[in-house]
C-alpha positions in Angstrom: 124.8 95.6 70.3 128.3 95.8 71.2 131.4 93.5 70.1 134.0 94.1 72.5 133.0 95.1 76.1 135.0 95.5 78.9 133.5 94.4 82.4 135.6 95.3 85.0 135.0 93.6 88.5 135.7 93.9 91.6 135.2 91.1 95.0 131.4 92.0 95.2 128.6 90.0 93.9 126.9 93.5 92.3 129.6 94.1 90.0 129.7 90.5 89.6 125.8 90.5 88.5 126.8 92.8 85.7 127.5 89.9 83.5 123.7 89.4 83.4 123.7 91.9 81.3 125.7 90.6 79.0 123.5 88.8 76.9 121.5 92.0 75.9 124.8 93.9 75.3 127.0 91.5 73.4 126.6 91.4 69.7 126.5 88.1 67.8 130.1 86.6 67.7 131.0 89.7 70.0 133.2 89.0 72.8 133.4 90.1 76.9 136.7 90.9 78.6 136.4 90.5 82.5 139.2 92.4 84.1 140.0 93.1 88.0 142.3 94.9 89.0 144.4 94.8 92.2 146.4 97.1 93.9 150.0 96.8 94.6 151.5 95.5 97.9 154.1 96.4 100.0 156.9 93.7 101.7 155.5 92.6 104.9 157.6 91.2 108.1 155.2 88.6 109.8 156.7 86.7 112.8 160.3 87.2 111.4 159.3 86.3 108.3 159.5 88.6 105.0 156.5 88.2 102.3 157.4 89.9 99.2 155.0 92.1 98.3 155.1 90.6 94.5 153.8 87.6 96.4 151.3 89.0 98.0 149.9 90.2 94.7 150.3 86.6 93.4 148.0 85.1 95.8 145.4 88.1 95.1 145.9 87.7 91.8 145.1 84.0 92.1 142.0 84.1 93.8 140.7 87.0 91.1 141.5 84.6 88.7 139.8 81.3 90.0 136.4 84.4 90.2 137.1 85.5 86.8 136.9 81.7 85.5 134.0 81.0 86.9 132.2 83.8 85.5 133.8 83.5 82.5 132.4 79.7 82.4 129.0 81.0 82.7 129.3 83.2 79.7 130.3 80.4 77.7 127.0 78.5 78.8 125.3 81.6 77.1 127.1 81.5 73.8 129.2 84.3 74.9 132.7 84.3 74.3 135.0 85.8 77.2 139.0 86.2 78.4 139.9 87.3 81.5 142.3 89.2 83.1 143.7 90.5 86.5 145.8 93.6 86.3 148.6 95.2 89.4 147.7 99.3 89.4 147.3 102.4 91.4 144.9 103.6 90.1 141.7 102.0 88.9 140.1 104.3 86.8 143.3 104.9 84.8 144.3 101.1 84.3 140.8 100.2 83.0 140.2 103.4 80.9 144.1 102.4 79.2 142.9 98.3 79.2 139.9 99.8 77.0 141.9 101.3 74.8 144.7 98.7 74.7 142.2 96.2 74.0 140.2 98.5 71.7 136.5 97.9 73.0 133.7 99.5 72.3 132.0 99.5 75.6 132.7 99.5 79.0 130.2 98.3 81.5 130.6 98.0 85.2 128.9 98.4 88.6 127.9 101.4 90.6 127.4 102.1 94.1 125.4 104.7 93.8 127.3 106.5 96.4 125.8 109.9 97.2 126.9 113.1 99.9 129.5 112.0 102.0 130.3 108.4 101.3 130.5 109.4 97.4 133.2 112.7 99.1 134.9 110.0 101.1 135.5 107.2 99.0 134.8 108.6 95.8 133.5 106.9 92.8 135.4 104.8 90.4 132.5 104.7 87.7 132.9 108.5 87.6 136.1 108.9 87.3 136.3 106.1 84.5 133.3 107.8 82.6 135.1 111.1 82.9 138.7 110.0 81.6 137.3 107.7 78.7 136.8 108.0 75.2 134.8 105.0 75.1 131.0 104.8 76.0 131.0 103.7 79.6 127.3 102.1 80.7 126.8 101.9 84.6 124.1 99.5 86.5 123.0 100.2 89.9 122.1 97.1 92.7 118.1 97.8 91.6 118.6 97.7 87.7 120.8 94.4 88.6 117.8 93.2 90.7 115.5 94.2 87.9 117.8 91.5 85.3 118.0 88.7 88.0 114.1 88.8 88.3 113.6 88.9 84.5 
């Protein structure tokens, strides 16, 4: 059992389904950190108009948020305590190996496509890269060994 694990999200429901397993990974009085990250925005012109991109990132960072709460709600309905938080970064798998080790968990468990040949060449694979660049352990669920929770 683990008593700070970092969840990191992103807008699909698989990687929300990881916080199923949760309650088999959280040690008693242990915690859960559910972090999304966004990327940054540029300044757009739209009909003569300028949005900032800062406010572009606002809005995304919103609706992360109002996500985040919810999930975070049903964590505290299974006597699991959790914070949330939506972070602005290039790079994925750099901002949630450093908000492991800002944060100082001891586990970080997220989603994984399963991506193999060329989709995994194309887009690549963030669960990868974070297991490569971390120091800490770094446990991965596929859509079946979510399935296999949901039904359980």
């Amino acid at each position: 059992m683990y008593q700070k694990i970092l969840v990191p999200l992103d807008n699909s429901d698989d990687s929300r389904s990881v916080v199923k397993a949760l309650s088999g990974l959280v040690g008693e009085g242990g915690e859960a950190i559910l972090l999304h990250v966004i990327s940054p925005e540029r300044t757009r012109e739209t009909g003569g108009f300028k949005v900032l991109g800062t406010q572009i990132e606002e809005e995304a960072r919103d609706r992360a948020m109002v996500h985040l709460n919810r999930l975070s709600s049903e964590l505290s309905e299974a006597s699991i305590k959790a914070s949330c938080a939506v972070v602005v970064s290039k790079s994925v798998s750099q901002c949630i190996d450093d908000y492991a080790s800002k944060e100082g968990v001891d586990l970080i468990a997220m989603y994984t496509s399963g991506r193999t040949g060329l989709a995994k060449l194309l887009k690549g694979s963030v669960t990868a890269d974070v297991k490569k660049r971390s120091s800490v352990e770094v446990q991965s669920f596929d859509s079946a060994e979510l399935a296999a929770l949901g039904s359980s």
